[in-house]
C-alpha positions as CSV (number, residue, x, y, z in Angstrom):
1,X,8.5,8.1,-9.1
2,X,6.6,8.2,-5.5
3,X,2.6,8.4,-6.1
4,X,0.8,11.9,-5.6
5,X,-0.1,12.4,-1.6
6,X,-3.9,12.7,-1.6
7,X,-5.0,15.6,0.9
8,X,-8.4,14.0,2.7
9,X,-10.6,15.7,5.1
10,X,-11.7,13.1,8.4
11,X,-15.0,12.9,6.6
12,X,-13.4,12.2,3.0
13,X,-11.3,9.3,4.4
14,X,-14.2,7.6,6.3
15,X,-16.6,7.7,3.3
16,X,-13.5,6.3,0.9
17,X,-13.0,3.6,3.3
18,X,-16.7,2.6,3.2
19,X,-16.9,2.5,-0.2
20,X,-13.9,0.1,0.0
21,X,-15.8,-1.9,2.4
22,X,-18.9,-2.1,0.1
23,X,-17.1,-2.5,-2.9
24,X,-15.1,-5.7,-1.4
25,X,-17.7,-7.3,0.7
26,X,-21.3,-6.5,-1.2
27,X,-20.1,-5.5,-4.2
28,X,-17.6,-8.2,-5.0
29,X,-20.4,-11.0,-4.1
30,X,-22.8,-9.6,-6.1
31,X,-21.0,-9.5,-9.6
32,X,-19.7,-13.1,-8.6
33,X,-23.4,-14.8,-8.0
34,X,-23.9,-12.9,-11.6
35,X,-20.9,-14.6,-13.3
36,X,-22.6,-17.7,-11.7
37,X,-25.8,-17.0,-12.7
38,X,-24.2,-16.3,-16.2
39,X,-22.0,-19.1,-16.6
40,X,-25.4,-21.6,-16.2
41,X,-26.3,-19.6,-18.9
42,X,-23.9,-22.4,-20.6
43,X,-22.4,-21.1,-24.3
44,X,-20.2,-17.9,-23.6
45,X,-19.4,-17.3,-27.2
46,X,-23.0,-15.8,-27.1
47,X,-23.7,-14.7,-23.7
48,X,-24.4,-10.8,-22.5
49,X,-25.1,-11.5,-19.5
50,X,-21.7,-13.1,-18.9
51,X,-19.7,-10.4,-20.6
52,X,-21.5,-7.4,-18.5
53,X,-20.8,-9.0,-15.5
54,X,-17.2,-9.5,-16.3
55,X,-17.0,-6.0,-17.6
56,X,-18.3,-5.1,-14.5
57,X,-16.0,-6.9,-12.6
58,X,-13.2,-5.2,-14.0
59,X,-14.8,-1.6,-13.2
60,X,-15.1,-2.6,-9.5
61,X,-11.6,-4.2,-8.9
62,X,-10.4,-1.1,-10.7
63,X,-12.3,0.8,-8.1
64,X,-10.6,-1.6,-5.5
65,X,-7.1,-0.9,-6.7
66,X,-7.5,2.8,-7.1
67,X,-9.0,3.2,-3.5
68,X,-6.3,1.0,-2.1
69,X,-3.6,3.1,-4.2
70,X,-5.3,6.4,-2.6
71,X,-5.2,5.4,1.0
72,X,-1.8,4.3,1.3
73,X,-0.4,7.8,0.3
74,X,-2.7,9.7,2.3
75,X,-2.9,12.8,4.2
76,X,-5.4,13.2,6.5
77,X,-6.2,17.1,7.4
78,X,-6.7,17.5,11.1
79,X,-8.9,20.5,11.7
80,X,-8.1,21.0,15.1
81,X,-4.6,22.2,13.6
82,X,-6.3,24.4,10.5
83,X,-5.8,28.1,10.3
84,X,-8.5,30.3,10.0
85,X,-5.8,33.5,9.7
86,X,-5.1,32.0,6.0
87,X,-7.4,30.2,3.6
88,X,-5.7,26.4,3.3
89,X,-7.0,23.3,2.3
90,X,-9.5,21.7,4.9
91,X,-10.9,25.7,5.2
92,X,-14.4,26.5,5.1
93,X,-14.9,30.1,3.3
94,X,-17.4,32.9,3.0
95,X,-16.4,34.6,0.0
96,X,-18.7,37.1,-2.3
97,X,-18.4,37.0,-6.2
98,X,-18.5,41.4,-6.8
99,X,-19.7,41.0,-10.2
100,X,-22.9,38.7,-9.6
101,X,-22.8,40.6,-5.8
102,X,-23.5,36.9,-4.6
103,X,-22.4,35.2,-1.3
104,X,-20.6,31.4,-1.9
105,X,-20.0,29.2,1.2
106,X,-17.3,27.2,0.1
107,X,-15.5,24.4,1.4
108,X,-11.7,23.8,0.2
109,X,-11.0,20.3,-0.1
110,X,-8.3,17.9,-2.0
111,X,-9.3,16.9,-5.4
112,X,-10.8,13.2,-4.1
113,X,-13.4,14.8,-2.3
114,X,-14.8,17.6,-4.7
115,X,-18.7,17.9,-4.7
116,X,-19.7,20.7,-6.2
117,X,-23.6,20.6,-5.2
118,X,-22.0,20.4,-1.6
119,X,-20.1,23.3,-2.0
120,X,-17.0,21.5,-2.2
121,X,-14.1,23.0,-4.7
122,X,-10.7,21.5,-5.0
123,X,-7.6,23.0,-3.9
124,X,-6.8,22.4,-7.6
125,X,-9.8,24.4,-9.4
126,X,-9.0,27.6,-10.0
127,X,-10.7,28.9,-7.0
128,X,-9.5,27.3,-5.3
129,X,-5.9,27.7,-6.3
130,X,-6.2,31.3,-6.0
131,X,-7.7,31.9,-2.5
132,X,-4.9,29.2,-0.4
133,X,-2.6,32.0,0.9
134,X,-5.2,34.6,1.3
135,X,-7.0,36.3,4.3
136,X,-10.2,37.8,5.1
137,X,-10.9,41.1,3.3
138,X,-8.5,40.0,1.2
139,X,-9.8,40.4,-2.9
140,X,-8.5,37.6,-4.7
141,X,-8.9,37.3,-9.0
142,X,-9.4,34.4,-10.2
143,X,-8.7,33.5,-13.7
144,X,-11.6,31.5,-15.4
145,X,-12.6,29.9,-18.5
146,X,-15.7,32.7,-18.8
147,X,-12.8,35.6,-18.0
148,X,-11.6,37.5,-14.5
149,X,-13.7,37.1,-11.6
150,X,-13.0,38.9,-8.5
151,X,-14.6,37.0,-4.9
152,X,-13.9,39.4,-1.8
153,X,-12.8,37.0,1.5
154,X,-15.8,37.5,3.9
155,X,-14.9,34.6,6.3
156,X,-12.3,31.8,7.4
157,X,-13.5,28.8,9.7
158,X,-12.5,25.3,10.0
């Protein structure tokens, strides 16, 4: 079974590639100087301090593995080529929610870069999975967990 291509934005692929670098370099030295730190401890039958840092170690090189995994079945969105006559991923939209009579600024993005507090929605989330397709003016439902919402398409960019 071929892995899942991850859609990334420029931005979304420089920032996973730094946290590789951080997580390899920094990272990796830090949890090793506190297995060291640990081990001096001497028994490890007893020791915390020994057990979070190899607990931790495994989160991190988990991290590694899943970052490495990610980038070598990427897709990185070139905005230059984006749309802005149909709402795809990589879009940035101006939509209005009718009922609240509220204006979102959202940014469409694939499901590794979602930030909600940014503004940024998965392709995936039903939002998002209801506006790719559609154009400005357009009035697009979008099923919810709290019911029907309806968002009116104000604006396209890239």
């Amino acid at each position: 079974m071929a892995a899942k291509q991850t859609v990334l934005t420029k931005e979304g692929l420089a920032k996973l590639e730094d946290e590789l670098e951080e997580l390899k370099t920094v990272k990796r030295r830090e949890i090793a100087e506190k297995i060291k730190v640990a081990l001096s401890f001497g028994d490890l039958s007893e020791n915390s301090e020994y057990d979070e840092a190899k607990n931790e170690q495994g989160i991190i090189e988990a991290r590694i593995a899943e970052i490495e995994a990610t980038l070598m079945n990427v897709q990185v969105l070139d905005s230059d080529n984006l749309s802005t006559e149909t709402i795809q991923i990589g879009n940035k939209i101006t939509v209005k929610d009718i009922e609240a009579n509220e204006i979102l600024v959202l940014h469409i993005v694939g499901s590794k870069e979602v930030d909600m507090k940014a503004g940024k929605i998965s392709d995936e989330s039903p939002v998002g999975k209801a506006v790719i397709g559609h154009s400005k003016g357009d009035i697009v439902d979008v099923e919810a967990p709290s019911g029907v919402l309806q968002f009116e398409i104000i604006d396209i960019s890239k």
